[in-house]
N, C-alpha and C positions, 0 to 999 in steps of 0.2 A: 812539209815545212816550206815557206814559201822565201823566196832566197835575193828576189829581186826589190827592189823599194818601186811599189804603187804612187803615181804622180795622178790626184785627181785635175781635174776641169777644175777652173777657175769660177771661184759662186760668185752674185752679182751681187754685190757689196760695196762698190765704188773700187777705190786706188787701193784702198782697204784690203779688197783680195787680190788685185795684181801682185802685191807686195807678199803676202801673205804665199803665192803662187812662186815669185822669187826667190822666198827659201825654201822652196822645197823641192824647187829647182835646185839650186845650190847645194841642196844635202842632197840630193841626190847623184847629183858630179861626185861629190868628193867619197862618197861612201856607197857605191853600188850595188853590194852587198850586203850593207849592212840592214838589217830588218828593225830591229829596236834596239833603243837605248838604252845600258846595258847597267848605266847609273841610275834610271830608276826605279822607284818601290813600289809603282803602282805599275799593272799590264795589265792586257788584255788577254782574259782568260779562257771565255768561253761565248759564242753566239750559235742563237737560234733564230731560223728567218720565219719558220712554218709552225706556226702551235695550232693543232687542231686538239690534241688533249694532253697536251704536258701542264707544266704549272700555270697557274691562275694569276692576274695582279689582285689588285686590293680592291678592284670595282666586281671580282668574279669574270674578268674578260682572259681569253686565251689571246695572248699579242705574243712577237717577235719581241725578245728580249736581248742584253748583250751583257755579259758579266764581267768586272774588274778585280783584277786580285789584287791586296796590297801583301807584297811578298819580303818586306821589312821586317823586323822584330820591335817597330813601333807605329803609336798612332799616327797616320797621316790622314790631313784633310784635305779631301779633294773639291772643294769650293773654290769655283774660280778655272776647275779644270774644263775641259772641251771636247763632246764625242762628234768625230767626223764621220757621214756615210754618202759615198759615193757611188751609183750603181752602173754608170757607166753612159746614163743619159741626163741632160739636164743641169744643174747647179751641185756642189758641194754643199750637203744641208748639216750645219754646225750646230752642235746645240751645248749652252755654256749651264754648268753647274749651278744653280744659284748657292748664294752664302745666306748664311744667318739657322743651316738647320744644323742640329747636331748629329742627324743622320749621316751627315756627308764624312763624318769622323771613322775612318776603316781603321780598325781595329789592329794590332798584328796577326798577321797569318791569317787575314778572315776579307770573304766575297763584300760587295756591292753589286746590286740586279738595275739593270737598267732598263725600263721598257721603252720599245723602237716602237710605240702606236701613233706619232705625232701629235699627243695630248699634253704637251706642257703645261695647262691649266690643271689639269689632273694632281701634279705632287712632284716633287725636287724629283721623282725617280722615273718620271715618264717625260722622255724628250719629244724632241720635235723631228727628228729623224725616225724612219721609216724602213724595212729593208724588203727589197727586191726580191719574192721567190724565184720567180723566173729569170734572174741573170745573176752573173757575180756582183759581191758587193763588196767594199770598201771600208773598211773601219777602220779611223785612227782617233788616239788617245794624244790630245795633250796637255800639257800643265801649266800652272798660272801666268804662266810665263809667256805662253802661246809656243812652245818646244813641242815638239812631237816626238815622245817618247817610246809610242807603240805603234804598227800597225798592221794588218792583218786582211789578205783577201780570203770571201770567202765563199768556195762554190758554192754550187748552184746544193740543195740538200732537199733530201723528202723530205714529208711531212714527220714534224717530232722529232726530227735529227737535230743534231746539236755539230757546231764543226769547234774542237775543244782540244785546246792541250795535254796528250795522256797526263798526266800529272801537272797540279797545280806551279805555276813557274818555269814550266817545263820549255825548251826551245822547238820541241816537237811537236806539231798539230797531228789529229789524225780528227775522221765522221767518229760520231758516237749516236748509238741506238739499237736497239734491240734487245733481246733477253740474257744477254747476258752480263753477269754483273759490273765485268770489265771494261762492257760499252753504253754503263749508261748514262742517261744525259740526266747532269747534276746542276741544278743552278743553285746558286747559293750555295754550295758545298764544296767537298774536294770533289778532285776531279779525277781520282784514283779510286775506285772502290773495292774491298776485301772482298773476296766470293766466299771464302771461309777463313775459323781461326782453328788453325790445330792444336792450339791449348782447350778449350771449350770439345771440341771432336773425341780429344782424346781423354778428358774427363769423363763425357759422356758414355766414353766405350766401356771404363771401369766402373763407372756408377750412372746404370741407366734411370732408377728409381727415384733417386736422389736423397736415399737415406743416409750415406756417408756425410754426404753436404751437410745434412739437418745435424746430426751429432757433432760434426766438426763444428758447426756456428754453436750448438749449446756449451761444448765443453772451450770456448774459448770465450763464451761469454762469464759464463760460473768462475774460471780461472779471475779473467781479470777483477768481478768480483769481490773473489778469497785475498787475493795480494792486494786491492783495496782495505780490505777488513782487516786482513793484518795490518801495513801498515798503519792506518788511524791508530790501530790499537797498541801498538810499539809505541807510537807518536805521543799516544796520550800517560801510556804509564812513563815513557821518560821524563814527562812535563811534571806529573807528579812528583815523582822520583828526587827532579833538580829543587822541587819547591819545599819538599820534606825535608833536604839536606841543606837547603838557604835556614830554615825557621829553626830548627837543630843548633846552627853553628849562629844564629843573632843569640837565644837563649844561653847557648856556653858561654857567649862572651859578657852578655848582661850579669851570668850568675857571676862568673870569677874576675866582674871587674868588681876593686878597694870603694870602697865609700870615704867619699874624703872626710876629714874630721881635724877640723882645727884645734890647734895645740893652746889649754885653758881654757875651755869650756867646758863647764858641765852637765850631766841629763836636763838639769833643773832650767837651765837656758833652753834648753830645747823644748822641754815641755810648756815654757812662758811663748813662744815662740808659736808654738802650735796651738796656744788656747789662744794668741791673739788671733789666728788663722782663721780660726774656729769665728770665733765672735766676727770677723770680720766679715766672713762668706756667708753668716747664719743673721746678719744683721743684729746682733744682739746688742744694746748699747742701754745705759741706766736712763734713768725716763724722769726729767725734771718737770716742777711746776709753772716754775717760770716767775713763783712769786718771792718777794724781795720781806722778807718781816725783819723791822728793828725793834726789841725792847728799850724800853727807857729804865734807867734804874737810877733812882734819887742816893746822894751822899754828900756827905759834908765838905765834896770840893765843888757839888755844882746847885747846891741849895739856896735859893736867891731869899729866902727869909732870914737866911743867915747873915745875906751883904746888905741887907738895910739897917740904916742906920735909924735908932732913937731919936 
């Protein structure tokens, strides 16, 4: 772990970096010891200077990468943040995050890979910084703020070594590489890896075959099943059960309700009653001519041979 605060060269940027040189001068007076800021969520987790055959970028190139953890339990976007590499000759070469991807959104508890090939044309994840095999380098993280939250020297390493936090968030660096599981270089991942699980080890010692396994997954599939097919089958005769005992008690109460019956009437009303019913649902109605006949009938009060006179 590196216990001192690295002060790069001042990069040629105008007043722009003297200024920029000033506070880190200044944080540096006041906190000598201090390595990183201790309130943020994002750090620097893992670099690699030398890829001759560790991971690949997105073009199939072996580059110098540098990994960020975001070690919050929420999303932070690091758009706008700033990777610094210094190697000890020349300018401070800064390279600023761009905005607008949703790549730059780290996840809780989860890496971002940076590649140090100087292709920023290449993709939001390939900067413009570079790292130095042959001397120490310089890495520092800051935040949109232009705060310098992390930083980290980092010797000199072989080929495929990675210089890494034993554990993700960890205040302690140590090299990683080689066979074994403990040391290896993880980009994009943790940075603690399991060599075994003694749960798995010790299954294996009681069931080499794996014929336990297979019975156990049967009989716990069949199970769930059966208590399936019962319940529906509970489910559905109570459904029944409640709708037999609803249509039961409407029928009691239809049979043993009074028919009302008005006081002075008799069947004969009722029955007039129901044959107009009748006729009037069945359309039945008498069927006229529509013709008008008057008889004339002659008598002795309207006989006009009677009213003339001789």
């Amino acid at each position: 772990m590196v216990s001192k605060v690295f002060i790069p060269l001042p990069h040629r940027e105008g007043w722009g970096g003297s200024f920029l040189l000033l506070l880190i001068l200044l944080a540096g007076f006041t906190s000598c010891n201090k390595q990183e800021d201790e309130t943020s969520k994002v750090v620097l987790n893992e670099v690699l200077s030398l890829n001759e055959g560790n991971f690949q970028d997105d073009y199939g190139v072996h580059n110098a990468w540098i990994e960020v953890f975001n070690k919050s339990y929420g999303t932070v976007d690091i758009a706008g943040y700033k990777l610094a590499v210094y190697n000890g000759t020349g300018d401070t070469v800064f390279y600023n995050v761009p905005k607008g991807d949703v790549l730059t959104k780290i996840k809780p508890r989860q890496h971002a890979l940076f590649w140090a090939d100087g292709e920023p044309n290449r993709g939001t994840f390939h900067t413009t910084c570079t790292l130095d095999t042959a001397r120490v380098n310089w890495v520092g993280l800051y935040d949109n703020g232009g705060k310098l939250i992390d930083q980290i020297e980092v010797p000199v390493l072989e080929a495929d070594h990675s210089y890494a936090r034993i554990n993700d968030a960890n205040p302690e660096w140590a090299v990683k590489g080689g066979d074994k599981a403990s040391s290896y270089v993880t980009p994009s991942t943790n940075n603690m890896t399991i060599e075994k699980n003694e749960k798995q080890e010790k299954f294996a010692l009681h069931d080499a075959s794996g014929i336990g396994m297979a019975i156990t997954a049967m009989l716990v599939v069949f199970s769930g099943l059966i208590i399936l097919y019962v319940s529906f089958r509970l489910l559905g005769l109570g459904m029944q059960s409640k709708k037999s005992t609803e249509t039961s008690k409407t029928e009691t109460m239809t049979e043993n309700q009074p028919v009302a019956k008005a006081e002075g009437q008799e069947g004969e009303v009722y029955a007039a009653i129901a044959m107009a019913l009748h006729e009037e649902m069945n359309n039945v109605h008498d069927i006229e001519s529509g013709v008008l006949t008057i008889t004339r009938r002659t008598s002795a009060w309207n006989a006009k041979h009677l009213m003339l006179r001789k």
